[in-house]
N, CA, C and O of each residue as an XYZ file, in Angstrom:
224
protein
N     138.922     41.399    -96.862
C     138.230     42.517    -97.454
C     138.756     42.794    -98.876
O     137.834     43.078    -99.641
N     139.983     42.791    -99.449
C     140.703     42.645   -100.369
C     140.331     41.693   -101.555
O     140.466     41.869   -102.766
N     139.844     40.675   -100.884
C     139.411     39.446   -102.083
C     138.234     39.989   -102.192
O     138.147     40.471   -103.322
N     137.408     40.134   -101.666
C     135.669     40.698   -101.567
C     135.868     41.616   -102.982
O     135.654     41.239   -104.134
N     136.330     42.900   -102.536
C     136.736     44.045   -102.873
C     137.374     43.250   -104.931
O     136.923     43.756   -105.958
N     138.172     42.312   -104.947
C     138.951     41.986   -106.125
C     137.880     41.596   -106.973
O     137.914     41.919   -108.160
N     136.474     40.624   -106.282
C     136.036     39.691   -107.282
C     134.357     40.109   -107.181
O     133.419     39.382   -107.510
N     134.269     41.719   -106.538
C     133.188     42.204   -106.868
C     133.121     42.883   -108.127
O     133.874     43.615   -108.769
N     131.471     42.192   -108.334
C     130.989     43.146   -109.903
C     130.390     43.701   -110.418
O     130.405     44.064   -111.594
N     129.625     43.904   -109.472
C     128.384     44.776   -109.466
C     128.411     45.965   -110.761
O     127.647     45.975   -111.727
N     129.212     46.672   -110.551
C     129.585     47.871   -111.545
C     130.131     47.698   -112.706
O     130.286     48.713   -113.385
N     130.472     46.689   -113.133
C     131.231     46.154   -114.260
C     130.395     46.130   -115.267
O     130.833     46.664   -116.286
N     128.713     45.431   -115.365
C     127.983     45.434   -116.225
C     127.623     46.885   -116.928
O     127.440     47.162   -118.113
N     127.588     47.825   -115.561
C     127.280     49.275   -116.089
C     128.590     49.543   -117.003
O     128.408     49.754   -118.202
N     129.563     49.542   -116.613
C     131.059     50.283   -117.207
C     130.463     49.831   -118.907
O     130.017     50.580   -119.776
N     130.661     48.390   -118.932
C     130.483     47.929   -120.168
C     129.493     48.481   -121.458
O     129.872     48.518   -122.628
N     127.658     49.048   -120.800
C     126.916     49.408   -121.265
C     127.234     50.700   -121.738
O     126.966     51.223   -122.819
N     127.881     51.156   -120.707
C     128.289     52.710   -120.943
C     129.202     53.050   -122.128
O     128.836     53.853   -122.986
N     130.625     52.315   -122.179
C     131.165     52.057   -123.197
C     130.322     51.285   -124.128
O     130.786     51.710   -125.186
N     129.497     50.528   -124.436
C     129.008     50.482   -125.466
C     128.451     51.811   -126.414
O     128.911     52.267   -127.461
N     127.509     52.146   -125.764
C     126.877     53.975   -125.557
C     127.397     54.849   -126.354
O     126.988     55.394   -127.379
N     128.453     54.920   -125.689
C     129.665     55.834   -125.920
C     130.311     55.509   -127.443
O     130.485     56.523   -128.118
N     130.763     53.988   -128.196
C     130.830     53.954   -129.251
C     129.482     53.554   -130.189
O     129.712     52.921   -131.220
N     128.304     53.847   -129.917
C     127.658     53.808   -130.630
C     127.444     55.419   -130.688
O     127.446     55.701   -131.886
N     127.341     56.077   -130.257
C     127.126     57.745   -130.139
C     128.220     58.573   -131.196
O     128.102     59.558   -131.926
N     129.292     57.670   -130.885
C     130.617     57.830   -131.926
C     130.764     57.522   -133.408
O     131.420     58.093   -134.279
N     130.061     56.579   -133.444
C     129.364     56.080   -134.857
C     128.484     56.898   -135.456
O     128.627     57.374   -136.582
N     127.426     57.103   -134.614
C     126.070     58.019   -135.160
C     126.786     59.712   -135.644
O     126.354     60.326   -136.620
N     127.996     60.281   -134.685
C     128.397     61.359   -134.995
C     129.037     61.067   -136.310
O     128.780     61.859   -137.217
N     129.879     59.999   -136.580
C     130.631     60.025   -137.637
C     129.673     60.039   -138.742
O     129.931     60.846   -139.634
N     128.798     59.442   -138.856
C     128.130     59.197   -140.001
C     127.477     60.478   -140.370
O     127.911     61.227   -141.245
N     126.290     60.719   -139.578
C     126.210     62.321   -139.695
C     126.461     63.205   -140.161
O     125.737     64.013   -140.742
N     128.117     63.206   -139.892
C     128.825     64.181   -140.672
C     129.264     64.026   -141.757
O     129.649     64.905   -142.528
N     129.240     62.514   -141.971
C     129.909     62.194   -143.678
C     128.897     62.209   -144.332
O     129.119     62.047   -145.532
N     127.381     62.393   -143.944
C     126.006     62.368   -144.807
C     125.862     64.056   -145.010
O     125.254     64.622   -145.918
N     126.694     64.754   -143.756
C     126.064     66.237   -143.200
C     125.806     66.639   -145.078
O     124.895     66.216   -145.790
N     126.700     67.368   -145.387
C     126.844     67.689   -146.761
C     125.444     67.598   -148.197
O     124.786     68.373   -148.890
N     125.636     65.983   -147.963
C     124.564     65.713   -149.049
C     123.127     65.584   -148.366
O     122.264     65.037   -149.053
N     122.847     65.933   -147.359
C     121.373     65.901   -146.357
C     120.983     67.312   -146.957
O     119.952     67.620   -147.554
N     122.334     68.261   -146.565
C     121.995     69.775   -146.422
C     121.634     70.104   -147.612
O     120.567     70.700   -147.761
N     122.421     69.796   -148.673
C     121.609     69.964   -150.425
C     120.457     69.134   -150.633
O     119.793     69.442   -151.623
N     119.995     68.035   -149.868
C     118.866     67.385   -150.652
C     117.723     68.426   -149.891
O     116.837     68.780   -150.669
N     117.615     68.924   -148.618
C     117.007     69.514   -147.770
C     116.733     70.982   -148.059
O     115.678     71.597   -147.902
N     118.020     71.455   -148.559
C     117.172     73.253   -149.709
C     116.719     73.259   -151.118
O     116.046     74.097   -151.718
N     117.341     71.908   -151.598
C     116.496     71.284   -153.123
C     114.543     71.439   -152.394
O     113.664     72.188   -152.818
N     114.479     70.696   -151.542
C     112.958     70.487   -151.054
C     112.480     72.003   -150.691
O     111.355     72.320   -151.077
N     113.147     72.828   -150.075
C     112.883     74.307   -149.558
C     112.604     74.780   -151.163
O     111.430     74.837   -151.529
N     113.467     75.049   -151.924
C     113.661     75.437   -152.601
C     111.978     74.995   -153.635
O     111.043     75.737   -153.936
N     112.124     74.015   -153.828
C     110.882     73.651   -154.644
C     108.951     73.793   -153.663
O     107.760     73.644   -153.938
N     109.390     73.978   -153.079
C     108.136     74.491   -151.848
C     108.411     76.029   -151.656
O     107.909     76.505   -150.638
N     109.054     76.800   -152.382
C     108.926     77.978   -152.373
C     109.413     78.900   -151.246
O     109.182     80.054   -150.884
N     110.286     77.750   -150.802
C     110.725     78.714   -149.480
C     112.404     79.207   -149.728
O     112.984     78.677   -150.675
N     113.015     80.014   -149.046
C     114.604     80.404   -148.932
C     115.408     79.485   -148.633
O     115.456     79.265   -147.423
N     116.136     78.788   -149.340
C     117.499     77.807   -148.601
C     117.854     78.206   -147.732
O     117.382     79.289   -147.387
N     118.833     77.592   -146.930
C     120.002     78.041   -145.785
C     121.166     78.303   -146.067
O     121.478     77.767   -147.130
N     122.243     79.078   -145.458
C     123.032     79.197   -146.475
C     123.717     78.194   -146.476
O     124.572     78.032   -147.346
């Protein structure tokens, strides 16, 4: 039952996908935030010229 149990893998493909997931989600946050900044000024430049109130 032990060997069965050692050289099953059923779940292994998931673990892997998941951790993939997981650093791609990690990526997308990082970037995000290093864009956050210059998104948020290009985005009340556009408010701004359409006549509407920035954010603060």
């Amino acid at each position: 039952m032990l060997k069965r149990l050692f050289h099953e893998e059923n779940g292994q493909g998931m673990v892997e996908y998941g951790l993939i997931i997981a650093l791609v989600a990690i990526a997308v946050i990082l970037a995000l935030t290093a864009l956050g900044g210059g998104l948020k000024g290009k985005f009340n430049e556009i408010v701004s010229e359409l006549g509407g109130t920035p954010a603060p």
